[in-house]
ROTI-703270 format. One record per atom (N, C-alpha, C): x negated, y, z negated; atom name; residue number from 1. Coordinates in steps of 0.001 Angstrom, whole numbers, plus 500000, padded with zeros to 6 digits. Example, Ala and Ser with C-alpha at 12.3 -4.5 7.8 and 13.67 -1.06 7.14 Angstrom:
2
     px     py     pz site pos
 486810 494310 492200    N   1
 487700 495500 492200   CA   1
 486800 496700 492200    C   1
 487150 497750 492920    N   2
 486330 498940 492860   CA   2
 487100 500030 492130    C   2
//
This chain:
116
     px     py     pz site pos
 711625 986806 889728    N   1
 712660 986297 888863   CA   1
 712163 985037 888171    C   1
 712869 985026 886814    N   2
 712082 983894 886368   CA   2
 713539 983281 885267    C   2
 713596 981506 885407    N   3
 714964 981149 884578   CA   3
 714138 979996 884005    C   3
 714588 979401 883001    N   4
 714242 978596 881824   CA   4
 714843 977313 882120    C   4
 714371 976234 882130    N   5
 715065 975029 882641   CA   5
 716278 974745 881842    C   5
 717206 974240 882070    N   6
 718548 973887 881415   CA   6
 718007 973175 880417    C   6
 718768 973743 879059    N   7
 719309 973351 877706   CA   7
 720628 972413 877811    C   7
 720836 971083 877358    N   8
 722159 970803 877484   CA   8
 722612 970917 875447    C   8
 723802 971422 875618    N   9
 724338 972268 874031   CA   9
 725244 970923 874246    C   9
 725544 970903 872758    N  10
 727488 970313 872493   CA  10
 727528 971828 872088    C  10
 729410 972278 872701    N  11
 729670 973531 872023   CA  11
 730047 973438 870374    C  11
 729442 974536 870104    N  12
 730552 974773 868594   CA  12
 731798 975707 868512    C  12
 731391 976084 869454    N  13
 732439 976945 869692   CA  13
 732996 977610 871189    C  13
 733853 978315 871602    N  14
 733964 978247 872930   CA  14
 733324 978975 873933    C  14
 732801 978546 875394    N  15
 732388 979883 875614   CA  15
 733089 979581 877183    C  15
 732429 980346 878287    N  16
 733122 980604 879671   CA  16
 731836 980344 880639    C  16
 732251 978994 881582    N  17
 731694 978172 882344   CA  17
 731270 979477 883296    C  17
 730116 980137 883932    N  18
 729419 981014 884424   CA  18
 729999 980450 886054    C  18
 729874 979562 886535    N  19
 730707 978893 887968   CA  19
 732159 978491 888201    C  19
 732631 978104 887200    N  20
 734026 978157 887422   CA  20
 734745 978737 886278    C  20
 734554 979724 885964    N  21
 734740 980798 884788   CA  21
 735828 979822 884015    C  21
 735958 978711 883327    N  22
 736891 977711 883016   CA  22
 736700 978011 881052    C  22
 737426 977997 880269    N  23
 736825 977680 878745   CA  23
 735876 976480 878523    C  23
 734711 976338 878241    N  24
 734246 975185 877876   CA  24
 734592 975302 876146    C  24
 735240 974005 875934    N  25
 735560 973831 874676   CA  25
 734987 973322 874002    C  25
 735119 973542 872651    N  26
 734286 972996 871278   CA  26
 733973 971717 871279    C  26
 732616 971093 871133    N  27
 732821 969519 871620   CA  27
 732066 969017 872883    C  27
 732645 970125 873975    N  28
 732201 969466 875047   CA  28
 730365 969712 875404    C  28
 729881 969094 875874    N  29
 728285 969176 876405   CA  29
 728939 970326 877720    C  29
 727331 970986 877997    N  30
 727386 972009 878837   CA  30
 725592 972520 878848    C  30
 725414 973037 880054    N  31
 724120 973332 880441   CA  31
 723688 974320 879925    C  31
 722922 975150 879534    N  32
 722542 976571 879396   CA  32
 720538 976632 879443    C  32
 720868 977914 880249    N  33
 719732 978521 880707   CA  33
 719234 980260 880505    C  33
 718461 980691 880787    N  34
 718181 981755 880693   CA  34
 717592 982414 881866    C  34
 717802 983787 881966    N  35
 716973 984211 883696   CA  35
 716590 985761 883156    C  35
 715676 986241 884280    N  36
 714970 987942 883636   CA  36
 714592 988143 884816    C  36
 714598 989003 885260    N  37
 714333 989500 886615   CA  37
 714261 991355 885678    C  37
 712618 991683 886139    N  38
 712570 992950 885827   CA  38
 713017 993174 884325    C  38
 713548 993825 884006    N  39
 714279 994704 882932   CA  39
 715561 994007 882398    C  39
 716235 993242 883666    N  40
 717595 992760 883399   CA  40
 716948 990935 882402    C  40
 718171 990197 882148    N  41
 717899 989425 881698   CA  41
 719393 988645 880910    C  41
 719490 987764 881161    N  42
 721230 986817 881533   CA  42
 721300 985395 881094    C  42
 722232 984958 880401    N  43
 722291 983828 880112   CA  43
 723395 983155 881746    C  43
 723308 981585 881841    N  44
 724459 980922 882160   CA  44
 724286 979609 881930    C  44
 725773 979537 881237    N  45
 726186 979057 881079   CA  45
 727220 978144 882237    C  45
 726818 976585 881900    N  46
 727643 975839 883086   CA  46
 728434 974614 882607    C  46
 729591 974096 882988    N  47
 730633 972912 882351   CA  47
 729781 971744 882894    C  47
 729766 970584 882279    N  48
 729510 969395 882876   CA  48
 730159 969041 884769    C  48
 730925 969054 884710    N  49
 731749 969479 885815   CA  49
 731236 970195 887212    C  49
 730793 971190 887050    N  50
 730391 972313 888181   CA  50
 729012 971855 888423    C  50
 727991 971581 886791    N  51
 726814 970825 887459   CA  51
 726577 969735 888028    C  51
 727947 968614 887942    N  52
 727627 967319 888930   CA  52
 728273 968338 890522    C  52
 728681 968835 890660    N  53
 729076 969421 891921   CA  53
 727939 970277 892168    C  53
 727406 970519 891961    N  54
 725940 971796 892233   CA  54
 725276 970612 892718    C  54
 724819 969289 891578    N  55
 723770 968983 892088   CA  55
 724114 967922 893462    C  55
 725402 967690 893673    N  56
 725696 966840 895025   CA  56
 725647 967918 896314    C  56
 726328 969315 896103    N  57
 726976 970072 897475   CA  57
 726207 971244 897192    C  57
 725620 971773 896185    N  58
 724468 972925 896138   CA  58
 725292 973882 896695    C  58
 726750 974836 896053    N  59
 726952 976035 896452   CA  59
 726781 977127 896122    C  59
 725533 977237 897215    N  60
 724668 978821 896544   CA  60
 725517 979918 897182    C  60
 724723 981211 896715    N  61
 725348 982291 897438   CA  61
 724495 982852 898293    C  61
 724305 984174 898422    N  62
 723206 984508 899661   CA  62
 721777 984613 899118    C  62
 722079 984797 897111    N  63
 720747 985058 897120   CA  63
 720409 983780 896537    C  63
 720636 982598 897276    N  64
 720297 981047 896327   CA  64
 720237 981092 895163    C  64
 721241 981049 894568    N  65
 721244 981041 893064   CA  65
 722720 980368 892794    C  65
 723289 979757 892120    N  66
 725010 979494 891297   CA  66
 725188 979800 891080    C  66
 726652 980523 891322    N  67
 727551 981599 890967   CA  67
 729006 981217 891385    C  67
 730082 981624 890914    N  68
 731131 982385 891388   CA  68
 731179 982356 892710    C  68
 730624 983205 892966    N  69
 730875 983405 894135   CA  69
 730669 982514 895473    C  69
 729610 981814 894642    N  70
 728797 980880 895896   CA  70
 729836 979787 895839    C  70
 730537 979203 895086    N  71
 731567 978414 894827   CA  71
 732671 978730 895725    C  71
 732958 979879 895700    N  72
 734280 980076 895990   CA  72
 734008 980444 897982    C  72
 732718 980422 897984    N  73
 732054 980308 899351   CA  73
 732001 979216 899733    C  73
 731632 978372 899084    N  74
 731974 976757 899148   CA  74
 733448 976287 899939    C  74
 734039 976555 899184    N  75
 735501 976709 899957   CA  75
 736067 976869 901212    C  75
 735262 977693 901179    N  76
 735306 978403 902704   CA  76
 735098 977534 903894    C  76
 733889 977052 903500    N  77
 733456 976365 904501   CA  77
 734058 974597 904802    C  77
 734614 974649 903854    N  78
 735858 972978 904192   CA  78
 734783 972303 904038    C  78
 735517 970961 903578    N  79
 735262 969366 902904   CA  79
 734578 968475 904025    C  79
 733926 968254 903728    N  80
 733076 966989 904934   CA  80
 733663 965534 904722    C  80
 734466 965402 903309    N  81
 734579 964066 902949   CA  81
 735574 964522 901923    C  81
 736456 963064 901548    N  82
 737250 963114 900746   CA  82
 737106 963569 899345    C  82
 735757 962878 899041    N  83
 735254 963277 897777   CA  83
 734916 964470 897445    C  83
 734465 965575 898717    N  84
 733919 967374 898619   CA  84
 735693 967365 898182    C  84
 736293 967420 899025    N  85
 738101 967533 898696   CA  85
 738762 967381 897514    C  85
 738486 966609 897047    N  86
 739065 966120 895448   CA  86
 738130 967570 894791    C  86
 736467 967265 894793    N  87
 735574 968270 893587   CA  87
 736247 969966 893982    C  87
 736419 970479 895332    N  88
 736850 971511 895468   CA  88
 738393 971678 894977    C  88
 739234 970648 895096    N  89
 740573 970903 894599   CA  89
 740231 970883 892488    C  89
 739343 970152 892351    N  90
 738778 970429 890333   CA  90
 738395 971477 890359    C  90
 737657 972025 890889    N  91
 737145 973477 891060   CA  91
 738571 974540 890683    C  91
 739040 974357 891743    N  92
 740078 975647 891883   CA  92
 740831 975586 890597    C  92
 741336 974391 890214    N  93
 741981 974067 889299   CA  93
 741276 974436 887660    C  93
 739854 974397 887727    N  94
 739185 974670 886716   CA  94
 738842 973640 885659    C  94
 739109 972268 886665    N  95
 738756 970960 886178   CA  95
 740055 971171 884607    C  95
 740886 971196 885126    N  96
 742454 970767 884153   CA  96
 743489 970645 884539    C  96
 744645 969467 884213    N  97
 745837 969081 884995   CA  97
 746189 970559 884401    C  97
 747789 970333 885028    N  98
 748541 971459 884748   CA  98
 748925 971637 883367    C  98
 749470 970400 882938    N  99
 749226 970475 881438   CA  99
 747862 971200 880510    C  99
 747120 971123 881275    N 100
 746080 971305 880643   CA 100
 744605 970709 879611    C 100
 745138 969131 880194    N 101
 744406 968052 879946   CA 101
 742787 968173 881036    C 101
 741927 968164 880082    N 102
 740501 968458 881421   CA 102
 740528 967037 882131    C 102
 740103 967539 883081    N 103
 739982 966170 884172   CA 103
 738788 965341 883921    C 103
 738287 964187 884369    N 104
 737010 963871 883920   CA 104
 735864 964556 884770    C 104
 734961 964355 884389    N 105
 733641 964527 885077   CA 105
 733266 963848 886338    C 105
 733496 964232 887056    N 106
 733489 963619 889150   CA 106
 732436 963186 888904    C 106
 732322 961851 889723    N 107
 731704 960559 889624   CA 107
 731077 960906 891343    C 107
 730267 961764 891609    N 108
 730099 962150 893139   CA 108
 728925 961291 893758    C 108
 728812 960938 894936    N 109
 727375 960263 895409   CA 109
 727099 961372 896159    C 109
 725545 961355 896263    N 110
 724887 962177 896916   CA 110
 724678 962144 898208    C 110
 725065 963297 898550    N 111
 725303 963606 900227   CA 111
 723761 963711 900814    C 111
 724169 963732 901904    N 112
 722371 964144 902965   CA 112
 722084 965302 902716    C 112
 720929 966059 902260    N 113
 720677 967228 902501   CA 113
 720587 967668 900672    C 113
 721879 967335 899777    N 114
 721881 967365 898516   CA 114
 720493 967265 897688    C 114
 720742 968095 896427    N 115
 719649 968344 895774   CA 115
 719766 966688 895285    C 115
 718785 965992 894329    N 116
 718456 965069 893776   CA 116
 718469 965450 892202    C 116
//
């Protein structure tokens, strides 16, 4: 397998956060990458948001990679600290009040074990 180091875009237009399937809106900065494995071959796309949480709590899935799923595996396994608590309650929420105002960008310190 082979992925392309992150691109950071401003959007022009909208697209759908690949980890917390959220709208990233027109405007906002966001990561993008590329991956090819064999024959197949995939963009993702990620919110500012999900990548400060990747790079503090790293929730992979089984096959180490960010996803969906590995997120929502994240979960699973409960908060070590107040601060995992707050980023997992933005998560679920899709980083937006109810109104629908986006939340800011989590201000996280890096845990033991966390990527750098």
């Amino acid at each position: 397998m082979y992925s392309t180091e992150p691109e950071y875009r401003r959007a022009r237009k909208s697209h759908c956060c690949s980890t917390c399937l959220r709208k990233i809106d027109p405007g906002e900065t966001y990561s993008h990458s590329r991956g090819f494995d064999g024959g197949d071959a995939w963009t993702f796309k990620q919110c500012a948001h999900c990548e400060t949480v990747t790079k503090v709590y790293a929730p992979l899935d089984y096959d180490d990679v960010i996803s969906y799923d590995g997120f929502d595996g994240w979960l699973d396994d409960g908060a070590r600290d107040v601060e995992e608590l707050r980023a997992m309650a933005g998560w679920r929420m899709q980083w937006r009040t109810r109104g629908g105002t986006l939340l800011p960008v989590p201000a996280l310190r890096l845990v033991e074990g966390a990527k750098a």
